[in-house]
N, C-alpha and C positions, 0 to 999 in steps of 0.2 A: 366683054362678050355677054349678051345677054342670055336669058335662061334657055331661048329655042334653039341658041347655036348647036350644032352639031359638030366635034372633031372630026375629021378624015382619018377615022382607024373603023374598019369591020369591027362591028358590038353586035350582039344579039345575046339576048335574057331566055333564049329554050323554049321549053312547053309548059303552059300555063298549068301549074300543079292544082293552087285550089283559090276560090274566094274566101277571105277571111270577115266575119259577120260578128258585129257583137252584139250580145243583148243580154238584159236583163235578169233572163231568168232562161237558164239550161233548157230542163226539163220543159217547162213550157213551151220554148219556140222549135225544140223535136218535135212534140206533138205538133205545133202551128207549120211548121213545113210537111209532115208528112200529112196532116187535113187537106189542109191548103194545095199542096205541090204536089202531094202522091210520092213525094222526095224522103225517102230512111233514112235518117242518120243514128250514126250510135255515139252516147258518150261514153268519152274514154274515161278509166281512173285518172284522181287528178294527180299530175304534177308539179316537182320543184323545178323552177324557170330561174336561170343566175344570168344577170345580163348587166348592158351597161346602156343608159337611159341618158342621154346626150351627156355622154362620159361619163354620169356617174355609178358605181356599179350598186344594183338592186337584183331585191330576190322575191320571187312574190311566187305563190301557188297557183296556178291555173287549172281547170277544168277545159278540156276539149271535144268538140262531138264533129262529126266528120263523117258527111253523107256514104254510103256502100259504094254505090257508084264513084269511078272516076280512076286515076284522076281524069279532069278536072274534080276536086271533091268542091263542096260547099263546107265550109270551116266554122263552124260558130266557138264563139271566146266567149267565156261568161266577163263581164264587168266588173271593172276593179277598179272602183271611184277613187282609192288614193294613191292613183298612179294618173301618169300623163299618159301612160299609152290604151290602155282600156277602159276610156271614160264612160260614165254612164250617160251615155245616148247610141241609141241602137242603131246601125248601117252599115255599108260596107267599110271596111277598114282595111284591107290593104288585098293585094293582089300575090298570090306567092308563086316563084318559079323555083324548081330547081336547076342548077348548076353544075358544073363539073368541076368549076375552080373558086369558090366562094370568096379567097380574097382577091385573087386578081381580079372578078368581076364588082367584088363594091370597089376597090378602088376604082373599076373604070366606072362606074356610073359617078362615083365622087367626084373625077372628074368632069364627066360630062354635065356637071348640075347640078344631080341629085347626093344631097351627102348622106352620110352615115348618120342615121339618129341614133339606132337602137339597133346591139349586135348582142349576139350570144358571149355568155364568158367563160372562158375555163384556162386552165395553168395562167390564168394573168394575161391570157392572150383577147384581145376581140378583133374582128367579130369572128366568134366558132359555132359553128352549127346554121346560124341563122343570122343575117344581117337584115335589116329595116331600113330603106332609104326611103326621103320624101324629095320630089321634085317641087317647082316652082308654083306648080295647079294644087298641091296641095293633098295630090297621088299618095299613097304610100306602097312600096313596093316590095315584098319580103323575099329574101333570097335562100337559099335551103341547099347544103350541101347533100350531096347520096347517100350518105350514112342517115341524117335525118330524116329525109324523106322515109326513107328504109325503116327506121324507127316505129315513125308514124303509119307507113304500112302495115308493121307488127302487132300494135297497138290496136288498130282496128281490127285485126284478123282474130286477137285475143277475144271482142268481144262482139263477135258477128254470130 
């Protein structure tokens, strides 16, 4: 089966929560979106992220900032060169939705193509909270349970 096959089962990934954006430097690209775009964001405090990075499990600190508007929000990720997943060069980096059922939905995108690269970890379990798949084009697609979404909701409200 090649990558564009489609199984015959109803799938659908929801309402597009947010664009995920990395760059270099936080603080700056707030200010360059809101010059630029007319577009608010706020950064959040940062965060401990425990996750598993094609299986292996890692823990790394992130900072987040996360437009007012939305969702859809615009997402910026600060860069974190020694990791695979937030390398330093700036773009879009993945696309997030939230979900109702986070694992029965990566497993079905695992089956339809795209696999598990990168999920949340907790009690030993992955993926919790968040899963990361990449299809065949080279997409990455993040997945978001209610409770995180919900999180990240809070988190903004905290500092709007």
């Amino acid at each position: 089966m090649g990558p564009f096959a489609v199984p015959d089962v109803d799938f659908g990934l929801g309402k597009l929560h947010h664009v995920g954006i990395v760059v270099p430097d936080s603080e700056a690209a707030v200010q360059h979106f809101e010059d630029l775009y007319g577009l608010p964001i706020r950064l959040l405090p940062e965060s401990h992220y425990h996750c598993r990075i094609d299986g292996i499990a890692h823990s790394t600190v992130q900072r987040l900032g996360l437009s007012i508007d939305g969702p859809p929000h615009v997402e910026l990720l600060r860069e974190i060169p020694e990791t695979s997943v937030w390398q330093p060069h700036s773009g879009v980096h993945h696309l997030g939705f939230v979900v109702d059922d986070l694992a029965a939905t990566s497993a079905a995108l695992a089956r339809r193509g795209a696999p598990l690269w990168m999920g949340g970890l907790g009690d030993g379990r992955c993926p919790v909270g968040t899963a990361y798949h990449r299809d065949a084009l080279g997409l990455t697609i993040e997945l978001l349970d209610a409770e995180t979404a919900a999180r990240l909701a809070s988190r903004l409200d905290d500092v709007r």
